[in-house]
N, C-alpha and C positions, 0 to 999 in steps of 0.2 A: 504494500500500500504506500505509493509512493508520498501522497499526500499526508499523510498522517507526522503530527511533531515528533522526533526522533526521542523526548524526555514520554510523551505518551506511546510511542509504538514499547518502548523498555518497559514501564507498566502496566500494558496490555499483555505483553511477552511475562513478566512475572506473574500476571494473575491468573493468567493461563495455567500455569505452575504450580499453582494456590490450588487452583480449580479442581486440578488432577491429584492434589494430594502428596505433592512432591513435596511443598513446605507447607508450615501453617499459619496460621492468622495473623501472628505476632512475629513470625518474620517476613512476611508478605509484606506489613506494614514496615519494619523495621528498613528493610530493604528499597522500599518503594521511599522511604524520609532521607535515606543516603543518595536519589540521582539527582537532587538539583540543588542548587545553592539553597542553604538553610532548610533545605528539603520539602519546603512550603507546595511547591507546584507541583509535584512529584506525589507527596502525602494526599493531596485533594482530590489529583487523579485515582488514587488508590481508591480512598474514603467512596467515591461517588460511582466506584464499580460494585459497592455491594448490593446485591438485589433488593427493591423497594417491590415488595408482592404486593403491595395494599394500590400501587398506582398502576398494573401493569396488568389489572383483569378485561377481557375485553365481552365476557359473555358470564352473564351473573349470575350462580346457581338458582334463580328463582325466574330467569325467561322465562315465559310462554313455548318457546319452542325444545323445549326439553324437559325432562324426566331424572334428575338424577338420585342417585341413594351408592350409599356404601354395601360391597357385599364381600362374603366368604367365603372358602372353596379348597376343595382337597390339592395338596400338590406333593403327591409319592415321587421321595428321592429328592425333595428338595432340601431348605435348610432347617424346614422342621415339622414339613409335612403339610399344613395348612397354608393361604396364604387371604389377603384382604387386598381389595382394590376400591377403584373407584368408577362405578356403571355409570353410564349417562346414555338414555337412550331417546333417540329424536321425540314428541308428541307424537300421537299417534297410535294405532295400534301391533302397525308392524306386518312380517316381519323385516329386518332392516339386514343389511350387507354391513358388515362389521369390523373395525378398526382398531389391535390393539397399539396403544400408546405409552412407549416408556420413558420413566424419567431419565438422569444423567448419574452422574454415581453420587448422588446423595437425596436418593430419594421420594417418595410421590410428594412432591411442594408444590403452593400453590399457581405458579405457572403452568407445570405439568396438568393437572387438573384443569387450568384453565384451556389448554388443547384439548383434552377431551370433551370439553361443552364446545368447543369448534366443532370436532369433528360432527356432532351430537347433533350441531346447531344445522350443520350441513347436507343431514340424512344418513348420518351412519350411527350403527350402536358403539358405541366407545368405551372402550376399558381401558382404564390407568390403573395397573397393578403398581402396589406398594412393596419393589422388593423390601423394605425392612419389618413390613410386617413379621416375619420371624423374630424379630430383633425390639420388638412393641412398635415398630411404625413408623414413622419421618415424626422425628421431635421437635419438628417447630423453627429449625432451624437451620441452614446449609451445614454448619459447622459441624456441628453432632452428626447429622445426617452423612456427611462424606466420611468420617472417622467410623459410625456404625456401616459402613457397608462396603468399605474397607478392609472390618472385621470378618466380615461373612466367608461363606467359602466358595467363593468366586463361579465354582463349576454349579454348585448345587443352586445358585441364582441365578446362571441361567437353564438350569431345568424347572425353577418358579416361573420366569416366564413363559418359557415351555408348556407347562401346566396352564398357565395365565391364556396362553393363544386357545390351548385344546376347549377349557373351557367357554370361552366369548366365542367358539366355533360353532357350538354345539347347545350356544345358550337357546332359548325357546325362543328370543326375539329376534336371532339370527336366523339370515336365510340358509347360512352355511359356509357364505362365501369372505373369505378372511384377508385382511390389508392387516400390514404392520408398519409403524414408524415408529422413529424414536432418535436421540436428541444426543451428541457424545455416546455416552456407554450405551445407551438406548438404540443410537445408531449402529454403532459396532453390533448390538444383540440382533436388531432387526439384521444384519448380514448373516449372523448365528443363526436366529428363523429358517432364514431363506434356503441356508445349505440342509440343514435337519426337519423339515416338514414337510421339503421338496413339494409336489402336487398337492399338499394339502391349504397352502399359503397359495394366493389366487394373486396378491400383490406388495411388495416393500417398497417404504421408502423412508431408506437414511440419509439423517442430517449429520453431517459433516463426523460421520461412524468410519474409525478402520475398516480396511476391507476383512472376506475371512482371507484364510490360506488359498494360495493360487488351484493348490489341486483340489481343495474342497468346490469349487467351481460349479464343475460341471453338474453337482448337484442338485442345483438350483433349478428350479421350474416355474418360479412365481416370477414377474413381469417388473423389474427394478425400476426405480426413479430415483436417481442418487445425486444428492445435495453437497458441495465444497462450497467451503468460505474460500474469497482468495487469498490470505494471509491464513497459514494454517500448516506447517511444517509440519509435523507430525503424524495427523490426519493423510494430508496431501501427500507424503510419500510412500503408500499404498494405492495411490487413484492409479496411474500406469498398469502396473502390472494384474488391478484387478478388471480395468477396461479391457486391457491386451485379452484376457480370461474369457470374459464376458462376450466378448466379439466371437473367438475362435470357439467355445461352447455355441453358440447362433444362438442364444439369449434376448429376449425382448427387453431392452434396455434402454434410458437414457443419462445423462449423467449432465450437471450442470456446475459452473464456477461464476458465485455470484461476485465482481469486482466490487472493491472498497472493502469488503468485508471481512471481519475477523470470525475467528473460532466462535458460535453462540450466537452469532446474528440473528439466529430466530426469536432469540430467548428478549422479549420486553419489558424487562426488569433491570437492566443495568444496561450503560451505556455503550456495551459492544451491541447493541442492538440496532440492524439497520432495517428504517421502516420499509423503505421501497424494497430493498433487498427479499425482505420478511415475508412483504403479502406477496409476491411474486413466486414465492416458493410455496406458498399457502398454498394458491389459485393452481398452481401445478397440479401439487397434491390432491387436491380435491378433484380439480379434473381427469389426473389417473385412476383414483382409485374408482370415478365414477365410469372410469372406459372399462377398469378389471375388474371392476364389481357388481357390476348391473347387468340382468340378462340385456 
């Protein structure tokens, strides 16, 4: 991003870092107060990337066009068997073509939730599984939330979502027909999905998620729509070689690089959030999964 201040792209680049769990809160800030004179400019950038949930809702659990409630549900071989999410199903009576929705590694918060009354709002059934549900839940706060699921056992969550898709597959107000997306680690899983459900998963679409492994590939049978920020090293150095994949499998695929953008553009809570970037990848999404989900 060429445009971006070289003291703000260094704070975007450590919060990234924060994000992922590599440091914590207290050196994220400590860190971000050491790159600028008196570290005033540097500190404030920091400060004003932590998520503001309370301004960043765009669809209010009490519309008119939706249906939401918390629900429970078996998930054998996970992290402890049960798991708890978040249903939102369009008005209506149904049944609906269905979307699950994962958080990022800390948590069903309420951003995440707020995509699922998107999706909801849009004509799909939505599930936002809570992987910490094993762990009592998303506590209220990124912090905790990325440290408890962190803790977890990595494999056994993503067999919760595993569980999480089979279930909203097979829910009664589903037609049957299943889309998955999801957000960072959400996006990586939604590639997870794709390899391990193969024809049971009708459509993915990851945001700015690793790819999986190149041989895992050809496994895939569900119809991709794959989301990059353009400032996003880590992410980005798996697009190649899973495009290359994707291609030579003959895969229905698209794949997109939103410019300006950093890691989290979707997310409208903190100010890596790019609006035009955001709805542009909304309107995708919705418009694929209404090509692979609707007779």
């Amino acid at each position: 991003m060429k445009d971006l201040d070289p003291v703000k792209r260094s704070v975007y680049r450590l919060y990234d870092q924060y994000c992922h769990g590599e440091i914590d809160r207290r050196q994220f800030f400590k860190r971000a107060a050491a790159m600028s004179i008196g570290g005033l400019s540097a500190l404030s950038i920091a400060e004003s990337l932590i998520p503001d949930y309370a301004k960043a809702q765009e669809i209010s659990f009490t519309d008119e066009r939706i249906k939401p409630r918390y629900v429970e549900y078996s998930s054998p071989g996970g992290n402890s068997g049960a798991m708890k999410g978040y249903l939102v199903a369009p008005a209506g009576e149904g049944p609906f073509p269905a979307v699950l929705v994962m958080h990022e590694n800390r948590g069903l918060n309420p951003y995440i939730e707020d995509v699922a009354r998107r999706a909801a709002a849009a004509g799909f059934l939505a599930l936002a599984p809570d992987g910490l549900s094993p762990a009592g839940g998303y506590p209220g706060n990124d912090d905790d939330g990325r440290a408890m699921q962190s803790a977890l056992n990595a494999d056994k969550l993503r067999i919760d979502m595993l569980n999480s898709a089979k279930f909203l597959k097979e829910h009664e107000l589903s037609t049957g027909k299943l889309g998955a997306t999801g957000f960072c680690w959400g996006g990586a899983t939604t590639n997870y999905l794709a390899v391990n459900m193969g024809e049971d998963l009708q459509a993915g679409v990851p945001f700015y998620g690793r790819a999986p492994a190149t041989s895992d590939v050809p496994k895939i049978r569900a119809a991709m729509l794959v989301h990059y920020a353009e400032d996003d090293d880590g992410v980005n150095a798996t697009k190649a070689d899973y495009e290359a994949a994707l291609t030579a499998h003959g895969a229905t695929f698209e794949m997109h690089t939103y410019l300006g953008t950093l890691h989290g553009f979707h997310n409208n809570s903190t100010p890596r959030y790019n609006k035009e970037a955001a709805e542009l990848a909304w309107q995708r999404t919705v418009a694929f999964f209404n090509t692979h989900l609707r007779d």
